[in-house]
C-alpha positions in Angstrom: 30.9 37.3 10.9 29.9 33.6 11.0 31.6 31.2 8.8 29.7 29.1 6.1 30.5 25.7 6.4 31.7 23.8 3.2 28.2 22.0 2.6 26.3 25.2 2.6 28.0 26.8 0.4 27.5 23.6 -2.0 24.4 23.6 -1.2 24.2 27.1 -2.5 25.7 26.5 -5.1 23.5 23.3 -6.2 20.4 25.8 -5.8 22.3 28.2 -7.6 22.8 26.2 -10.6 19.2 24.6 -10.7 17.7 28.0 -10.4 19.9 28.9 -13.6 19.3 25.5 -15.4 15.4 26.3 -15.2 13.1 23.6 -15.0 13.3 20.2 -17.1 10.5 21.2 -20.2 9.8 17.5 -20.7 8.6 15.2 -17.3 9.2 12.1 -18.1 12.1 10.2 -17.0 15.4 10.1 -19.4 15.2 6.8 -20.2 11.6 7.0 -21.5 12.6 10.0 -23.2 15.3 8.2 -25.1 13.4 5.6 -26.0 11.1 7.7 -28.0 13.4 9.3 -29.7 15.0 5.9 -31.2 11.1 4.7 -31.7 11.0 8.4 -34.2 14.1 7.7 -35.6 13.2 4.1 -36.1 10.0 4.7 -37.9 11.8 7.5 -39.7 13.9 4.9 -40.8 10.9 2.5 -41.9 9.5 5.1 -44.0 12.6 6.0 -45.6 12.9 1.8 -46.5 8.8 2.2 -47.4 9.4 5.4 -49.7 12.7 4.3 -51.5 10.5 0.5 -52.8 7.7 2.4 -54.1 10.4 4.8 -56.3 12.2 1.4 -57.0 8.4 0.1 -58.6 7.5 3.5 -60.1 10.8 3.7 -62.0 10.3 -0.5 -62.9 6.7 0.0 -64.3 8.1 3.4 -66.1 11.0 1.7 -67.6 8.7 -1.4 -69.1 6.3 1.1 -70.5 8.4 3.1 -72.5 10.0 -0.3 -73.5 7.0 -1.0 -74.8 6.3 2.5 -76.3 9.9 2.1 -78.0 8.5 -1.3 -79.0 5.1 -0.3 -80.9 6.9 2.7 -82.6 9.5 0.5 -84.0 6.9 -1.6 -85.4 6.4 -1.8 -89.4 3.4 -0.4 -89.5 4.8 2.5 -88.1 8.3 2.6 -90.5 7.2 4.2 -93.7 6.4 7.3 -91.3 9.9 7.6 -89.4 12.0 6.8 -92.8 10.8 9.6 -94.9 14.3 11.3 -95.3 13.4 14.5 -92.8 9.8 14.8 -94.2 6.9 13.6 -91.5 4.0 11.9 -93.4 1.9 13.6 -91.1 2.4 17.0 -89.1 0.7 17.2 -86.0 1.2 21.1 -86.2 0.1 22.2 -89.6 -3.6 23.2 -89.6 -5.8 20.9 -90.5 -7.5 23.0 -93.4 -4.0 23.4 -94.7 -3.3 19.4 -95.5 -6.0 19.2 -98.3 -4.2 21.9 -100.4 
């Protein structure tokens, strides 16, 4: 029997393991791979920065209309109906047929 020299059998075993690793899914050299992935997570990151502002406006322009909500029902025109010791001036749910009586 013949005896394998040492950089055959590495050799083998190189083939051996490449065969078993498959082939690489994605062609492009590591280095442009990488740098795709930080250019994702970059604009990821933009978007997040982009998405968090417009909740930060929506919540400003919601907070200064119910300010001024707050303000036109605490105006005097409107007291006389809120200080009526429990009794509305007006119900919004009794039929309208019902109010004349």
């Amino acid at each position: 029997m013949a005896r394998l020299s040492s950089s055959l059998v590495g050799l083998i075993f190189l083939l051996i393991g490449y065969a078993a690793a498959g082939p690489d899914p994605d062609p492009r050299p590591q280095a442009v791979r990488s740098s795709a992935c930080q250019e994702h997570v970059n604009l990821h990151n933009r978007l997040d920065v982009v998405e968090k502002q417009k909740v930060e406006d929506t919540v400003e322009k919601l907070e200064l209309e119910l300010g001024a909500l707050l303000e036109v029902i605490d105006a005097p025109e409107w007291r006389p109906m809120l200080d009526n010791t429990g009794k509305t001036v007006v119900d919004i749910l009794e039929d309208p047929a019902q109010r004349g009586a």
